[in-house]
C-alpha positions as CSV (number, residue, x, y, z in Angstrom):
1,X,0.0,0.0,0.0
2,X,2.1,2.6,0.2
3,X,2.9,3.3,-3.2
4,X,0.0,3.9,-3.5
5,X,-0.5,6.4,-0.6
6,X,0.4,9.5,-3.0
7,X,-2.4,9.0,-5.6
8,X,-5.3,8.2,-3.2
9,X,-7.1,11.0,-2.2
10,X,-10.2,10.8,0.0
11,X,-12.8,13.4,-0.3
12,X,-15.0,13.4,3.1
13,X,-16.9,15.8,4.8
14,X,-20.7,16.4,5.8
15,X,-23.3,14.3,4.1
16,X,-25.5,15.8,1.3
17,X,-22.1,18.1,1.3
18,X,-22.1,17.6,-2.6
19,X,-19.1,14.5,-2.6
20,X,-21.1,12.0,-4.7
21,X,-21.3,15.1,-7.2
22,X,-17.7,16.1,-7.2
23,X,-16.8,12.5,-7.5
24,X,-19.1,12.6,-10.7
25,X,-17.1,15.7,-12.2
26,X,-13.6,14.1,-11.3
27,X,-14.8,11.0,-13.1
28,X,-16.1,13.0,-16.2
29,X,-12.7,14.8,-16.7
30,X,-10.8,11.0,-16.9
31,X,-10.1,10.5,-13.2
32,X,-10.8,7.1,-11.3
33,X,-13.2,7.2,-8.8
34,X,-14.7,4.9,-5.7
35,X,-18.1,5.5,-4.6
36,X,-18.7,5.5,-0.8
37,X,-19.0,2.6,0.7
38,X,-21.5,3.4,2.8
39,X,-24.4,4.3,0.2
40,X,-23.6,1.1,-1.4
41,X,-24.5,-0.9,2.0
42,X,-27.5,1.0,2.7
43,X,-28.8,-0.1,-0.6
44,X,-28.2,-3.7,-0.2
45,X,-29.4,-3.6,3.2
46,X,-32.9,-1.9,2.3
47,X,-32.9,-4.6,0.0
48,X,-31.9,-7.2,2.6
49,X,-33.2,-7.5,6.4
50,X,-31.7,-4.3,6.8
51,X,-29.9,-5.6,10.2
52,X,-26.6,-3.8,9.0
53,X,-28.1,-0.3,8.7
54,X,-26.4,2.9,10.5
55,X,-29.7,3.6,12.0
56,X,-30.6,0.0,12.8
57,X,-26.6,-1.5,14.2
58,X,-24.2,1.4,13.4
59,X,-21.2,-0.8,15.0
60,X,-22.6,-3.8,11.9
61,X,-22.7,-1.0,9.4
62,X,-19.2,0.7,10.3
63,X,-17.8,-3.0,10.5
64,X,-18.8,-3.7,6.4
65,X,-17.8,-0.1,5.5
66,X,-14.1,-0.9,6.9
67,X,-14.0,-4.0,4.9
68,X,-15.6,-2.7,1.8
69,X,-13.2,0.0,2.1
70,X,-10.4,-2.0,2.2
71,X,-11.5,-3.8,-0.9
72,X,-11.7,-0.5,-2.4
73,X,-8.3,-0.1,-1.6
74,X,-7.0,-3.3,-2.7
75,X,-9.1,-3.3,-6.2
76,X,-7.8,0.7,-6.6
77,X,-4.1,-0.7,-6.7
78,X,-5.3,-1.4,-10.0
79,X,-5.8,1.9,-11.3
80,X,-3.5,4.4,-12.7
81,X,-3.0,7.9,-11.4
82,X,-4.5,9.8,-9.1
83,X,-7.8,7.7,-7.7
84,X,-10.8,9.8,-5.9
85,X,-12.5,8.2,-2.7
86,X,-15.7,9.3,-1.9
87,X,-15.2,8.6,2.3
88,X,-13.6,5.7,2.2
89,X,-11.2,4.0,5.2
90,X,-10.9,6.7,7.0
91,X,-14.8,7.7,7.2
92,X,-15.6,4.1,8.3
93,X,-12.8,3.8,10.9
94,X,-14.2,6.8,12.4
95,X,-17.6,5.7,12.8
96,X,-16.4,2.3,13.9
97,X,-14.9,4.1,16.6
98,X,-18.0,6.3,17.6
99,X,-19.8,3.7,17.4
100,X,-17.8,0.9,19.6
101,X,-14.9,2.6,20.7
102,X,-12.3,0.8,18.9
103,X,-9.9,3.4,17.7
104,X,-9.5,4.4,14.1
105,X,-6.0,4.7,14.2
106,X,-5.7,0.4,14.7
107,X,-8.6,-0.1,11.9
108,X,-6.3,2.4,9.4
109,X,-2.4,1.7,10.5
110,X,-2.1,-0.7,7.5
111,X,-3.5,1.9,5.0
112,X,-2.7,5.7,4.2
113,X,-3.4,8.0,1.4
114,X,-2.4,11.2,0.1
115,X,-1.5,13.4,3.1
116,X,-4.4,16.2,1.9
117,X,-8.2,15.3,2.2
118,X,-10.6,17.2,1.0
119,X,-13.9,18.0,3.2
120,X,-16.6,19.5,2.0
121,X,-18.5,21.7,4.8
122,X,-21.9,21.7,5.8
123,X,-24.4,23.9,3.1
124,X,-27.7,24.0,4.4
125,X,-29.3,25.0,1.2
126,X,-28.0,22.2,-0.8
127,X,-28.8,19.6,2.0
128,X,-31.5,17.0,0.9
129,X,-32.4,13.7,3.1
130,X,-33.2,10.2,0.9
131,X,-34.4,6.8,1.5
132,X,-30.7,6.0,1.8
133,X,-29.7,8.9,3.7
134,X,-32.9,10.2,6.5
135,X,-30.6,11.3,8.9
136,X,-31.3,15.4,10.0
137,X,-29.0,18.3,9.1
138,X,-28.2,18.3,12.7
139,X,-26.6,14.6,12.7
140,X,-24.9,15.5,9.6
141,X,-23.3,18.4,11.1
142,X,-22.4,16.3,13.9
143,X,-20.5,13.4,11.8
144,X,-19.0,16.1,10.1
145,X,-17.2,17.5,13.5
146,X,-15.9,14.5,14.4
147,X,-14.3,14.2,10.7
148,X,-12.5,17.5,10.8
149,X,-11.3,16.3,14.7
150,X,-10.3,12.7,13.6
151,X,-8.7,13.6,10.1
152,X,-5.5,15.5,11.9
153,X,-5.3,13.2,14.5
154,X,-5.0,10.7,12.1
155,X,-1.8,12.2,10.3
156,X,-4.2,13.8,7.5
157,X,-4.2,17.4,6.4
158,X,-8.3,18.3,5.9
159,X,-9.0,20.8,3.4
160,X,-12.3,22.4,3.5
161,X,-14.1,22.5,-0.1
162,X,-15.6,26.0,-0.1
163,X,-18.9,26.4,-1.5
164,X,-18.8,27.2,-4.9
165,X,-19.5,25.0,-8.2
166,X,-18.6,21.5,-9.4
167,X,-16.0,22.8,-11.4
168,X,-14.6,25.1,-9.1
169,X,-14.4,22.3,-6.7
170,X,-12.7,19.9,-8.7
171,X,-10.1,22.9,-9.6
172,X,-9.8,23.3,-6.1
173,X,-8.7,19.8,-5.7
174,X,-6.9,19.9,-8.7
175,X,-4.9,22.6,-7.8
176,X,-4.0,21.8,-4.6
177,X,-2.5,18.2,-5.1
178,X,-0.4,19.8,-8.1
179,X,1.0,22.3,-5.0
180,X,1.6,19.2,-2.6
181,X,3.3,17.3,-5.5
182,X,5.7,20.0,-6.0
C-alpha cells in the first residue's frame, strides 16, 4: 500500500455536502473514482433484512464499511494515477470508533493516502435527506465534527471545499495536489 498512498485522495466531509457530485465531475474529466462505501450498503441492506443499517446497528454497518473499504483499496491498486475516494477508510474507521470505541487509528495503521483530504462543509441550502440517507441536518453536522477532529489526529491534512460550483471544486482539488506534489 504505500505506493500507492500519494495517488489516493479521499474526499469526506458532511453528508449531502455535494461529494457524490464532485466525485461525478472528477470522473467525467478522466479521473478514477470509488463510490462511498456506505451508500452502497444501505442499498443492499434496504434490499436485505436491513440488520446492517447505521440507524438500525451502526457498530454492523461501520464493521462492512471498513472492509468494503479495504477492498476498495486493494481493487484501486489497479488503477493508474490519481484515484478519488468518496469517504472511504478513514470515514468508516471513524464511525467504527463512535460507534464501539475501537480506535481508528488500529482499523487504518495498514493503509494511508495522500497526506491532503478534501472535506466539504456543511451547506444547508444544498442539504436533501433520501431513503438512503434520512438522517437530519443536525446529525450530519455532527458526523462532520468528528471528521474535521479525527482527520488530523490521524496524520491527514483536511482541506475544507468552499462552496462554490462543481467545477470550481474539482479545480480546487486539482490545484491543490499539483502544489503538494511539488
Amino acid at each position: 500500500m504505500e505506493a500507492t498512498i500519494e495517488r489516493f485522495v479521499l474526499i469526506s466531509g458532511c453528508s449531502s455536502g455535494g461529494k457524490s457530485t464532485l466525485l461525478a465531475e472528477l470522473s467525467r474529466r478522466g479521473f478514477a473514482t470509488v463510490d462511498e462505501p456506505g451508500r452502497r450498503i444501505v442499498k443492499q441492506e434496504l434490499e436485505g433484512d436491513g440488520a446492517a443499517l447505521p440507524w438500525v446497528n451502526g457498530t454492523a454497518f461501520a464493521r462492512r464499511a471498513v472492509a468494503m473499504a479495504q477492498a476498495d483499496l486493494s481493487a484501486a491498486a489497479l488503477l493508474q494515477g490519481w484515484v478519488f475516494f468518496d469517504r472511504g477508510l478513514i470515514d468508516a474507521a471513524v464511525a467504527l470508533e463512535h460507534s464501539s470505541g475501537e480506535p481508528a487509528a488500529g482499523t487504518i495503521s495498514a493503509h494511508r493516502f495522500h497526506r491532503q483530504a478534501f472535506l466539504t462543509p456543511p451547506w444547508p441550502e444544498i442539504y436533501v435527506t433520501d431513503a438512503e440517507r434520512p438522517h437530519a441536518y443536525e446529525a450530519a453536522v455532527e458526523e462532520y465534527r468528528r471528521l474535521l477532529k479525527a482527520y488530523p489526529a490521524l496524520g491527514y491534512e483536511p482541506l475544507v471545499l468552499p462552496k462554490v460550483s462543481v467545477g470550481e471544486r474539482a479545480d480546487f482539488i486539482l490545484k491543490s495536489l499539483a502544489v503538494a506534489s511539488d
